[in-house]
Backbone bond lengths (Angstrom), bond angles and torsions (degrees), N, CA, C in turn:
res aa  C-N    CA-C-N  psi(-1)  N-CA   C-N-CA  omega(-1)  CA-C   N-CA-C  phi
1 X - - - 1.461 - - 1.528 110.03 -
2 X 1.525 126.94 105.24 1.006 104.76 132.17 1.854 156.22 41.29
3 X 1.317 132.82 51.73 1.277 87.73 172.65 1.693 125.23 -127.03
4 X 1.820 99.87 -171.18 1.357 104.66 -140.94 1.762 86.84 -116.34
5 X 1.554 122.47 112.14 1.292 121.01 168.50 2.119 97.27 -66.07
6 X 1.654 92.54 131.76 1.353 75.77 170.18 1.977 103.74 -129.59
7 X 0.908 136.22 138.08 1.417 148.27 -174.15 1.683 119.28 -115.72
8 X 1.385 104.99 113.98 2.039 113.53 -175.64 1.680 71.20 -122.62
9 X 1.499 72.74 126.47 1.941 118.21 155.65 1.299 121.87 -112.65
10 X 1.527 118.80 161.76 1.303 103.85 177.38 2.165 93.31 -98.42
11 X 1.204 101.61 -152.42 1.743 95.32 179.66 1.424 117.26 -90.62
12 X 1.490 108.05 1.63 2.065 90.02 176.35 2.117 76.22 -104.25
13 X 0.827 135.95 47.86 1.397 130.12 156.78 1.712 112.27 60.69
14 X 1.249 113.73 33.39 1.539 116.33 167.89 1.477 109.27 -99.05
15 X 1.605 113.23 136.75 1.703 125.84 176.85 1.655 96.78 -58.68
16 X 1.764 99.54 121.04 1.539 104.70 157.52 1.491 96.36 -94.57
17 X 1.446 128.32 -15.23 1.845 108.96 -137.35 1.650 101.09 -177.84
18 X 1.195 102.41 96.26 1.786 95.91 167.77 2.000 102.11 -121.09
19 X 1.565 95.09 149.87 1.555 101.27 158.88 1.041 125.45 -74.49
20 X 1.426 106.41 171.22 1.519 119.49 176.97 1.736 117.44 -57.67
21 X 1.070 107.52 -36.46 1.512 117.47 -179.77 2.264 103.40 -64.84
22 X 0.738 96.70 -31.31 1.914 106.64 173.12 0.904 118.94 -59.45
23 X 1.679 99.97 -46.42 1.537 111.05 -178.90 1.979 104.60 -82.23
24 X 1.074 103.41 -35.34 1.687 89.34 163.71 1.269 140.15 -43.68
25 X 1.708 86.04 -51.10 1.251 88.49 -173.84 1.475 133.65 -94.50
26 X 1.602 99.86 13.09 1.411 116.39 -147.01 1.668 89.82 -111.95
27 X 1.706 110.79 -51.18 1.023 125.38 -144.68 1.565 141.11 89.51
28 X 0.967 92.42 -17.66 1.472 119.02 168.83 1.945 133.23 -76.41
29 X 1.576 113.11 130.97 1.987 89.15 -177.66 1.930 86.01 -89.22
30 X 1.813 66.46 173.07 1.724 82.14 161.04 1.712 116.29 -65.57
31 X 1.128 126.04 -33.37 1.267 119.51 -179.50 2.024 122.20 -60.62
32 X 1.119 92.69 -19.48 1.603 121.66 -179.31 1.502 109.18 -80.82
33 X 1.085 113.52 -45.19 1.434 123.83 177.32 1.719 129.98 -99.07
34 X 1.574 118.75 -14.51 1.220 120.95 167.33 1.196 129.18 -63.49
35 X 1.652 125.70 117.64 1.554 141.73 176.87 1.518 111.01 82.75
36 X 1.637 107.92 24.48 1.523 120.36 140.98 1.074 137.11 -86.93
37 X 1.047 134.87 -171.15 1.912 134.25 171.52 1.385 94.32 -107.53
38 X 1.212 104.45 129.62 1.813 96.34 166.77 1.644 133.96 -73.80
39 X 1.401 99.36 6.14 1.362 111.69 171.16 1.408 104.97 -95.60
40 X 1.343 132.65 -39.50 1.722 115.20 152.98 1.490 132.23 -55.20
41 X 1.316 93.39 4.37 1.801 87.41 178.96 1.272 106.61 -122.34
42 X 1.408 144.66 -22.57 1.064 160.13 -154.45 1.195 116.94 -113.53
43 X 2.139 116.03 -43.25 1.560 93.85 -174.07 1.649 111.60 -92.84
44 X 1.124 124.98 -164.54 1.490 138.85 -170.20 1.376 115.07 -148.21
45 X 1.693 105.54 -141.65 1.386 127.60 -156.82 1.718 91.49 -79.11
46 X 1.572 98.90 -51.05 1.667 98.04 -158.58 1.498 112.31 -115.09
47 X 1.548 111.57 46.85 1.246 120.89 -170.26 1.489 103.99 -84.02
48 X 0.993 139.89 120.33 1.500 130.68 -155.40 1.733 90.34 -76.89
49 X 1.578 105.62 156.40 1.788 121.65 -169.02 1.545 84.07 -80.89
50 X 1.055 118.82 -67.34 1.457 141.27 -162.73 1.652 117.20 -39.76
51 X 1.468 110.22 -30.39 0.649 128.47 -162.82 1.839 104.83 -97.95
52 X 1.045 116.13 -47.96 1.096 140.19 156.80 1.848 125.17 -33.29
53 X 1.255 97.09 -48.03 1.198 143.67 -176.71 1.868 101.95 -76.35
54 X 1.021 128.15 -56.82 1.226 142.37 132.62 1.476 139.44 -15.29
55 X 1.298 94.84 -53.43 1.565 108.79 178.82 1.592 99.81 -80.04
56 X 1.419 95.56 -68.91 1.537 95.16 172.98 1.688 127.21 -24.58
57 X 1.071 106.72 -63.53 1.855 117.68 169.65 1.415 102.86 -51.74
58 X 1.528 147.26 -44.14 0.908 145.83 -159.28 1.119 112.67 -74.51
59 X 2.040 124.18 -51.30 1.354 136.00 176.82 1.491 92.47 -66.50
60 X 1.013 144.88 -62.92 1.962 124.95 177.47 0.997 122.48 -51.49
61 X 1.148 117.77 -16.74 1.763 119.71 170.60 1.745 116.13 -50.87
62 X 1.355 101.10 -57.91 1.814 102.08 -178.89 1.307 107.71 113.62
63 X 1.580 119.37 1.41 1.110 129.44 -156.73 1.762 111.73 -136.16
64 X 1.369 118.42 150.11 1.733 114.75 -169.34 1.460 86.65 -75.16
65 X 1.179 108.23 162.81 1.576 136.55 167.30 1.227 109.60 -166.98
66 X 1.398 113.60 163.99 1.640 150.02 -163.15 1.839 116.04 -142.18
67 X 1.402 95.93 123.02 1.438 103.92 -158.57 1.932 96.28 -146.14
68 X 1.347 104.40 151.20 1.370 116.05 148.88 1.713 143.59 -114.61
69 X 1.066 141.88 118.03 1.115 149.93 -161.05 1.662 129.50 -134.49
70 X 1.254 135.20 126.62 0.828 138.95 150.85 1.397 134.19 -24.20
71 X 1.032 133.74 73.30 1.409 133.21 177.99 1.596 105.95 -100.56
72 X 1.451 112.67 167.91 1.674 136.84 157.96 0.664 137.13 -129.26
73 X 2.021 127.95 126.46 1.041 117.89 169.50 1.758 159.59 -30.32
74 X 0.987 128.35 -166.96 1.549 105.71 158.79 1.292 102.81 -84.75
75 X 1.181 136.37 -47.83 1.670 119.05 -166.78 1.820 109.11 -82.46
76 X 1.084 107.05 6.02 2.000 119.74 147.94 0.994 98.44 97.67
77 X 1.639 130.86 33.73 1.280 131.92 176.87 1.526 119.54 -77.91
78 X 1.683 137.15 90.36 1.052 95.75 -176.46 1.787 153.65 -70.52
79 X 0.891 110.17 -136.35 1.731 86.80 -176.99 2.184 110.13 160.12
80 X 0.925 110.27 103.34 1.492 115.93 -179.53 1.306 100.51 -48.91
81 X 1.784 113.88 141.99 1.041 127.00 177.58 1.527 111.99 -129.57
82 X 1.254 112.51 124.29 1.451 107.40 -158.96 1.911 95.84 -114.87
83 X 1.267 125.63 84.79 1.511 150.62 -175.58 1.445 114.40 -85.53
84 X 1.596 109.64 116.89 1.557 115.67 157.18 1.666 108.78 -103.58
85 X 1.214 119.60 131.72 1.179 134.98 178.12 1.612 116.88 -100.96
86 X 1.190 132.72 121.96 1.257 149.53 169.37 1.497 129.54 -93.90
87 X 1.758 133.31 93.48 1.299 103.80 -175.33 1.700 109.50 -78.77
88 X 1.310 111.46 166.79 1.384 105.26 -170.67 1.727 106.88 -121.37
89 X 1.115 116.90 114.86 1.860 132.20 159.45 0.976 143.00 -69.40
90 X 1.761 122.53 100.54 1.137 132.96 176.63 1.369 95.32 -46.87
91 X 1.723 117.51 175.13 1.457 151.69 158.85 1.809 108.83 -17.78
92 X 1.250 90.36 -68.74 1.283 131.87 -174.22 1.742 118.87 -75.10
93 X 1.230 108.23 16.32 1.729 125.37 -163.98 1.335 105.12 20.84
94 X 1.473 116.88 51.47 1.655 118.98 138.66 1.303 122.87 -95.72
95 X 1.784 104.13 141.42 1.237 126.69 -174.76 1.341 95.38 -54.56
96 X 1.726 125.13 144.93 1.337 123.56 179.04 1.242 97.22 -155.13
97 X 1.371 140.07 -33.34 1.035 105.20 168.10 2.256 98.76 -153.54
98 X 1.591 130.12 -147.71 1.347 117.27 168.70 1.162 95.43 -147.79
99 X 1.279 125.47 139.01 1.634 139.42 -175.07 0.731 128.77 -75.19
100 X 1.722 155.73 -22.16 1.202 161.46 -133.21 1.759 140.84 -47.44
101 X 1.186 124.20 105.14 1.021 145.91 -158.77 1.675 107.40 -91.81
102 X 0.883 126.85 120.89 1.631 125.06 174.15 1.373 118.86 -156.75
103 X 1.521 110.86 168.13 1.524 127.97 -155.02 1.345 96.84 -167.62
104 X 1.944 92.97 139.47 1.513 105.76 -176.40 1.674 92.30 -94.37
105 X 1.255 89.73 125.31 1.627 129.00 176.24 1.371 98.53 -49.03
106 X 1.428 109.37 -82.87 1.619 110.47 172.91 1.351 116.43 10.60
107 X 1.329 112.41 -74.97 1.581 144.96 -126.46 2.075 102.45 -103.60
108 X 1.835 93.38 -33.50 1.572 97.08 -166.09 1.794 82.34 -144.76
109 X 1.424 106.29 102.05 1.371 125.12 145.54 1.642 119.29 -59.45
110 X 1.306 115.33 -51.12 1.669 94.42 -166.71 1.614 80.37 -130.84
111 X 2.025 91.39 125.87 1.516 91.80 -170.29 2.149 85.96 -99.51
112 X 1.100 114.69 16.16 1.460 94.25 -173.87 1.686 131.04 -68.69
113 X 1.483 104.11 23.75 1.532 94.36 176.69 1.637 100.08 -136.20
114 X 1.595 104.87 27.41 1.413 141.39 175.75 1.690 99.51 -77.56
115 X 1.107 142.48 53.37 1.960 110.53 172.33 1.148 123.47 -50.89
116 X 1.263 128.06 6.79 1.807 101.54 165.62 1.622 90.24 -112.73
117 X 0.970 126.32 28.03 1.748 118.01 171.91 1.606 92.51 -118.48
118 X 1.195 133.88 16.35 1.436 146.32 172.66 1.420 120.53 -98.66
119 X 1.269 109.71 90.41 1.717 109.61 -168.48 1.907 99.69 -54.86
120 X 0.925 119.94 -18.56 1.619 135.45 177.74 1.960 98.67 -46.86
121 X 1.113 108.05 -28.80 1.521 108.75 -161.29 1.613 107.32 -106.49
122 X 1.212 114.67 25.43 1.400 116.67 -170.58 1.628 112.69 -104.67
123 X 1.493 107.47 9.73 1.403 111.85 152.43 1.364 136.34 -83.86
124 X 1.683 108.26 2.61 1.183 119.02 -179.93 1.749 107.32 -126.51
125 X 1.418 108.66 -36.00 1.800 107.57 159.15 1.550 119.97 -71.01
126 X 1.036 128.26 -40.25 1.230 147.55 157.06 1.476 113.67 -24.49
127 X 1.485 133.85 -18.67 1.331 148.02 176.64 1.734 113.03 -114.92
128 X 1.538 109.74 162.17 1.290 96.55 159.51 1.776 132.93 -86.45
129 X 1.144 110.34 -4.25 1.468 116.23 161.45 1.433 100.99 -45.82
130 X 1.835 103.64 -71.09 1.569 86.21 -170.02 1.517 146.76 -30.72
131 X 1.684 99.25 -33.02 1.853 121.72 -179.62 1.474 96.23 -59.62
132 X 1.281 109.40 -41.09 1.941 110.11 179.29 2.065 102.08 -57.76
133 X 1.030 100.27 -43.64 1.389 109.11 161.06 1.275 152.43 -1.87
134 X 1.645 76.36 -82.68 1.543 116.55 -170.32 1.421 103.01 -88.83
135 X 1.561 109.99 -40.42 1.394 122.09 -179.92 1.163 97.72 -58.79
136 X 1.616 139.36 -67.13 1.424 129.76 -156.56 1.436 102.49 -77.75
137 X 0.805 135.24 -59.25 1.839 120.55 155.83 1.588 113.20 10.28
138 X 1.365 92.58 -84.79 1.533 105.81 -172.10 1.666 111.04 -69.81
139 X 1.068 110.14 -6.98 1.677 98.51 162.62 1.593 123.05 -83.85
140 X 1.530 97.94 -37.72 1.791 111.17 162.85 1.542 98.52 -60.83
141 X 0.932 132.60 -45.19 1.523 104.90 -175.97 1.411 132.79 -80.16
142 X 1.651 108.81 -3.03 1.143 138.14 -176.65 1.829 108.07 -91.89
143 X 1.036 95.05 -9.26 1.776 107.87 -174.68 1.702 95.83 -119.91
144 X 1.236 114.50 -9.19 1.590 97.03 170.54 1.830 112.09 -102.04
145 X 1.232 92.91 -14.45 1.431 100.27 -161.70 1.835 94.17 -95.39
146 X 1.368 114.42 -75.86 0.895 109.90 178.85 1.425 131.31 -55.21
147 X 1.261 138.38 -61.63 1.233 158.85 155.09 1.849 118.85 -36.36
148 X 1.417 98.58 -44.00 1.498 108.22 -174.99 1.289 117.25 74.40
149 X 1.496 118.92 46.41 1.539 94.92 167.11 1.270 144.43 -81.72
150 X 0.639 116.48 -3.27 1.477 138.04 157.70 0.881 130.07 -42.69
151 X 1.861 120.98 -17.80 1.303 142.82 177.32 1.552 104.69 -77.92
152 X 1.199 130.35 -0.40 1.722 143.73 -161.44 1.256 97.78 -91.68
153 X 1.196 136.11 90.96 1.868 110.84 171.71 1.288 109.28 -45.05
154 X 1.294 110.95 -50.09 1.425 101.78 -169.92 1.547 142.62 -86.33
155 X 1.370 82.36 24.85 1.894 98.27 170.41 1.738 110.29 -52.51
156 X 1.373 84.84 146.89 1.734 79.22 175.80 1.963 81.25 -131.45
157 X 1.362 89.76 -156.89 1.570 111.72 -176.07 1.683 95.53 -87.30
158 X 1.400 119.41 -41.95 1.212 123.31 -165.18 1.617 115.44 -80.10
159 X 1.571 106.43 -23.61 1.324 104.14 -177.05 1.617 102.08 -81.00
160 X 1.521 126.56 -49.71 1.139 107.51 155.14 1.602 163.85 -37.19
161 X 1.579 91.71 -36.78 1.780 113.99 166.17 2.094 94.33 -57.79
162 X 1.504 109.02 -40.82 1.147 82.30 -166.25 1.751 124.26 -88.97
163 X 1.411 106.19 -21.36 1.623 109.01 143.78 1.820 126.04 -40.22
164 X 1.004 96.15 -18.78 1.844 100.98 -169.17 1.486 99.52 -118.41
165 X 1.412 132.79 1.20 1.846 123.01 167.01 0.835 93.88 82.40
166 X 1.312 154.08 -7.58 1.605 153.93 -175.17 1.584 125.34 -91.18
167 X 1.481 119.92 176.94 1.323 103.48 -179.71 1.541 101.99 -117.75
168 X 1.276 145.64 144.59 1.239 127.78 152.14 1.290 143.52 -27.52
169 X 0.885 142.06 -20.88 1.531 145.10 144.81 1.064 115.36 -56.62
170 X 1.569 123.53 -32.58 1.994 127.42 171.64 1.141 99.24 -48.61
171 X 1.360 94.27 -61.90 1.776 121.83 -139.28 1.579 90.58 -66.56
172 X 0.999 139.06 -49.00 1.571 142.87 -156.83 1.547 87.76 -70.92
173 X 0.999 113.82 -61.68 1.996 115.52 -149.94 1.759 82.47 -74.47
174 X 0.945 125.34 -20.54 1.935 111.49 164.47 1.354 120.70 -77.09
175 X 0.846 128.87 -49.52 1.565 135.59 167.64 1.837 114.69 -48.46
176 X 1.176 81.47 -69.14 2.133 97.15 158.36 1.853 98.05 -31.09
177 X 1.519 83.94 -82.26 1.590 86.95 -156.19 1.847 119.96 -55.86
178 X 1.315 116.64 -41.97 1.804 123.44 178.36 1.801 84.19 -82.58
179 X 1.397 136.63 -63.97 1.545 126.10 -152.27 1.860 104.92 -55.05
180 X 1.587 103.76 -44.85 1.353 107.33 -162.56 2.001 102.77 88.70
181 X 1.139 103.22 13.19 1.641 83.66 174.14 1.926 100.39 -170.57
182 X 1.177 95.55 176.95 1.384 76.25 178.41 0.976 135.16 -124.80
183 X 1.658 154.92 -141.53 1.290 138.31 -132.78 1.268 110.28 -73.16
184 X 1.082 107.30 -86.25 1.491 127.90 152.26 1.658 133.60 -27.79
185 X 1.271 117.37 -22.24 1.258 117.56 152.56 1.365 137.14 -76.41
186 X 1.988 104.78 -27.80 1.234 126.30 162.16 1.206 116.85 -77.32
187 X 1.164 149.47 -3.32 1.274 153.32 -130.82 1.883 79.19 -142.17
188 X 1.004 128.71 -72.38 1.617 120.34 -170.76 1.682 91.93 -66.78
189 X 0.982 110.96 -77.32 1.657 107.19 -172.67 1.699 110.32 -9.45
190 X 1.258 116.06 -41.21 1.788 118.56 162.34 1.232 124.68 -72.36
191 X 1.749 116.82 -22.73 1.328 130.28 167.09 1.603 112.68 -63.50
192 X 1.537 109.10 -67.17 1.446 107.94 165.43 1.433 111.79 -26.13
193 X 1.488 110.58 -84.52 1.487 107.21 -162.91 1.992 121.72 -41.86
194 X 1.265 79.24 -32.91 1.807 86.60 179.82 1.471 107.20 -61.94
195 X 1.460 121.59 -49.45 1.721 137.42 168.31 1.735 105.32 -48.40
196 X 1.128 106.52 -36.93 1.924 102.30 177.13 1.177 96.05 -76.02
197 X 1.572 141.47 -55.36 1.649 114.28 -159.10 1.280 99.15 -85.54
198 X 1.551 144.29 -24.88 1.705 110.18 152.28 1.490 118.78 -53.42
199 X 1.202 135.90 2.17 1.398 118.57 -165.22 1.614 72.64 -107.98
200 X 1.250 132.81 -71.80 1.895 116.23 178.79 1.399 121.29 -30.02
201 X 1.091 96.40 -32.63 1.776 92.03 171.75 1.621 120.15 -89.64
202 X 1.079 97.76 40.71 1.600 90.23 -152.45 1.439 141.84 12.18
203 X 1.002 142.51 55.24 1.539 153.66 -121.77 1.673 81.38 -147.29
204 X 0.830 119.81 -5.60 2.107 110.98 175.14 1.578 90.31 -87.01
205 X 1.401 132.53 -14.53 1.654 117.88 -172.04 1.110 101.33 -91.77
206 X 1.343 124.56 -21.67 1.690 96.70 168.92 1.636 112.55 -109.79
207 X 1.138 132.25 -19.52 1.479 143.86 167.91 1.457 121.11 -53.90
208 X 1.267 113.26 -44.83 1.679 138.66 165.52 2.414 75.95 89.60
209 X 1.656 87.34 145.21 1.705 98.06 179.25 1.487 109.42 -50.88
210 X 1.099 113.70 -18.67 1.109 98.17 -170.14 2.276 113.94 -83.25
211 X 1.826 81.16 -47.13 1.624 75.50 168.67 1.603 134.02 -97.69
212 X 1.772 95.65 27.40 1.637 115.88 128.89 1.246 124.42 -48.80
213 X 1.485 110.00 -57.41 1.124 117.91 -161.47 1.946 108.66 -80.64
214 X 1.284 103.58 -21.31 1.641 101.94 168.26 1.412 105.60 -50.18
215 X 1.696 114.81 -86.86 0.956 123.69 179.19 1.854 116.40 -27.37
216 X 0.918 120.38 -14.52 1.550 119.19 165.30 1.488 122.25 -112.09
217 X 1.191 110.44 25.15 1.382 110.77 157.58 1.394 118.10 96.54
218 X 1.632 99.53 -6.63 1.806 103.96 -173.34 2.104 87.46 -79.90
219 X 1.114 96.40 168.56 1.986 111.15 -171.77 1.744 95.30 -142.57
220 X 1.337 129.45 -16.87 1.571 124.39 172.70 1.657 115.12 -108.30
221 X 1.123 123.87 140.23 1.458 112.51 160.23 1.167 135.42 -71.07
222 X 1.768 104.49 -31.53 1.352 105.21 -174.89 1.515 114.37 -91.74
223 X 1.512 117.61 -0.06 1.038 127.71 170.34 1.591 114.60 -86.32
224 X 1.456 121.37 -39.43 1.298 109.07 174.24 1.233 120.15 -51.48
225 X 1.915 123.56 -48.69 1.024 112.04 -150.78 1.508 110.51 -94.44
226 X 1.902 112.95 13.28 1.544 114.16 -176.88 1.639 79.99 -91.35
227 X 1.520 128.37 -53.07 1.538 117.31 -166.46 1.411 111.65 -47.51
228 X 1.464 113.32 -51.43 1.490 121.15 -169.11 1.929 103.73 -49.34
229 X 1.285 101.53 -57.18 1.572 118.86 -161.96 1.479 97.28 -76.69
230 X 1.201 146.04 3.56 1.407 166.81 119.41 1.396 122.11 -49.00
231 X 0.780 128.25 -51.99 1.467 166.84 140.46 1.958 108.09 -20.75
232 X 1.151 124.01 -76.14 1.083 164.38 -136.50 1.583 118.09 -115.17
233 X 1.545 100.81 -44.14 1.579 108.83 -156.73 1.445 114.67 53.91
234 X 1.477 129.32 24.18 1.206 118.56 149.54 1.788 107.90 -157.88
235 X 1.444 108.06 -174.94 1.607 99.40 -173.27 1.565 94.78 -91.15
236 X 1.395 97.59 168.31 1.882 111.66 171.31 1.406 132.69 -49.66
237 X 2.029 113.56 -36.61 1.081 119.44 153.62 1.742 120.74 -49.62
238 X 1.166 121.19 -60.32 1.439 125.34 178.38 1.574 101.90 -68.92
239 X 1.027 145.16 -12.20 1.591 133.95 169.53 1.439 100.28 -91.28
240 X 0.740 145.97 -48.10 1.647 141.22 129.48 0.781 128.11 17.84
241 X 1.639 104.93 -77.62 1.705 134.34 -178.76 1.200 113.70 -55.09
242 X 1.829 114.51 -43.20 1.291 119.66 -139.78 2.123 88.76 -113.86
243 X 1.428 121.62 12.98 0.988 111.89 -175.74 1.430 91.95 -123.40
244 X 1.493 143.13 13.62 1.385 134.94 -128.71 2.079 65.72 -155.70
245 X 0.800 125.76 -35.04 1.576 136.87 -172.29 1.963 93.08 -87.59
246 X 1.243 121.46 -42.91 1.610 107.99 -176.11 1.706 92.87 -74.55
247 X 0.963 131.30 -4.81 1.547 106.32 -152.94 1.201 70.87 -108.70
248 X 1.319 139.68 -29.20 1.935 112.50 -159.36 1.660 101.94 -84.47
249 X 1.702 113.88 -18.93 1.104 100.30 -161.24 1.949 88.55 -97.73
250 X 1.089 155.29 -38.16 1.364 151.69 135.72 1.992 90.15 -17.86
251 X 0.800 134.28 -73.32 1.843 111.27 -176.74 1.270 124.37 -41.35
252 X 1.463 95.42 -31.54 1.932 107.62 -167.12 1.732 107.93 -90.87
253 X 1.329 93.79 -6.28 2.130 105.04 -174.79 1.719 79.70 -90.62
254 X 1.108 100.88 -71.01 1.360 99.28 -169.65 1.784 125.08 -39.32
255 X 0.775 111.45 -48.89 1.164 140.73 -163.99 2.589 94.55 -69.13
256 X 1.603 74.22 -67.74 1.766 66.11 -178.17 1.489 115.37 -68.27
257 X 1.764 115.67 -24.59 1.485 105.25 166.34 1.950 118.51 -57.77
258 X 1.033 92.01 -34.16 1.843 97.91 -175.26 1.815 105.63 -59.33
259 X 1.509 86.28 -28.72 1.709 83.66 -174.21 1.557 112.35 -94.20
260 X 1.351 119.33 -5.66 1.387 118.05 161.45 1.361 97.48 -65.17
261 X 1.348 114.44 -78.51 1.378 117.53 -152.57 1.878 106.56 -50.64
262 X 1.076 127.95 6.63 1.654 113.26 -174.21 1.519 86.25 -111.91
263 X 1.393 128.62 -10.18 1.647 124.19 173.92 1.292 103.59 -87.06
């Protein structure tokens, strides 16, 4: 999965509120970054002016925009940041606070199957409902990641809506709208990944892929291995194959560098 640094300001541009994904990618907690500008914490040496310069004009505009910029981590790594900005409207169309959505560039060249990197979607961030949103978003992802639910075969949409106070019809058109897909596709998409680090551990040689795939929450066979190979663009044996093939040839780099250096 993907993820999506997301940043709520109030309107002179100080951090009320970043996710967990910000702090990933940033390095940074929220406690480090609240009632700053995120352009004092983020840019550097080679933060382009121009660019800067840009953003700036854009947040006075009144209007969403999409920009890229140079930012750095905390340990000063730099790193392209590819940012949609949202201003956000009280009742009363006062400025109250700016939305900001971002992704390390580096890492994700084409964010187009991204919806919150879609200025297209700023009729629903663009409000404060959306922050209700964004907020429950990031708690579902905080219960897949941390918690693991996903490990449940028998999760449905409904058993979740009711872990989260919500109703199913919320919960779906949120996942849809921040996931880009829906329940059940997001819901294995965490299964997969869990099925790849038993396959790094090699733990598919005695489990057989398939009762990998128990232990991660899949309950069909012929369904795991269309998601996985969906998933993947190939089946588990050949991701296997073809990861069991980087490690011999990473032994053999290694291995002939060690023997330069003793000549």
């Amino acid at each position: 999965m993907y993820q999506v640094a997301v940043i709520l300001t109030d309107a002179e541009r100080r951090i009320l509120w970043v996710n967990h994904d910000f702090e990933s990618i940033t390095g940074y907690k929220y406690q480090e970054v609240v009632g700053k500008s995120p352009g004092a914490i983020l840019q550097g040496p080679k933060t382009e002016p121009e660019a800067v310069q840009r953003i700036r004009k854009g947040l006075s505009s009144g209007e969403s925009f999409k920009d890229a910029i140079t930012n750095y981590r905390k340990n000063g790594d730099p790193y392209i940041c590819k940012l949609v900005v949202h201003p956000i409207y009280n009742s009363v169309k006062e400025l109250v606070n700016y939305l900001a959505f971002e992704i390390d560039g580096d890492k994700i060249t084409d964010d187009s199957d991204i919806p919150m990197m879609n200025l297209e979607v700023k009729y629903r961030t663009s409000s404060l409902r959306g922050l209700d949103e964004i907020r429950l978003f990031e708690d579902i992802q905080l219960i897949m990641k941390e918690e693991k639910a996903y490990l449940d075969p028998n999760l449905t949409l409904r058993k979740l809506a009711i872990r989260m106070d919500t109703n199913t019809k919320y919960l779906s058109q949120v996942i849809n709208h921040f996931g880009g897909i829906n329940f059940l596709t997001y819901i294995n998409a965490f299964r997969v990944e869990e099925v790849k680090k038993y396959i790094h551990r090699g733990e598919h040689r005695e489990h057989t892929y398939y009762g990998v795939a128990q232990r991660c929450g899949f309950k069909n066979k012929s369904t795991f291995y269309k998601v996985f190979r969906d998933h993947e663009g190939m089946t588990p044996s050949k991701y296997a194959n073809h990861l069991l093939d980087e490690q011999v040839e990473q032994s053999v780099q290694l291995r002939d560098k060690g023997k330069g250096q003793a000549v």
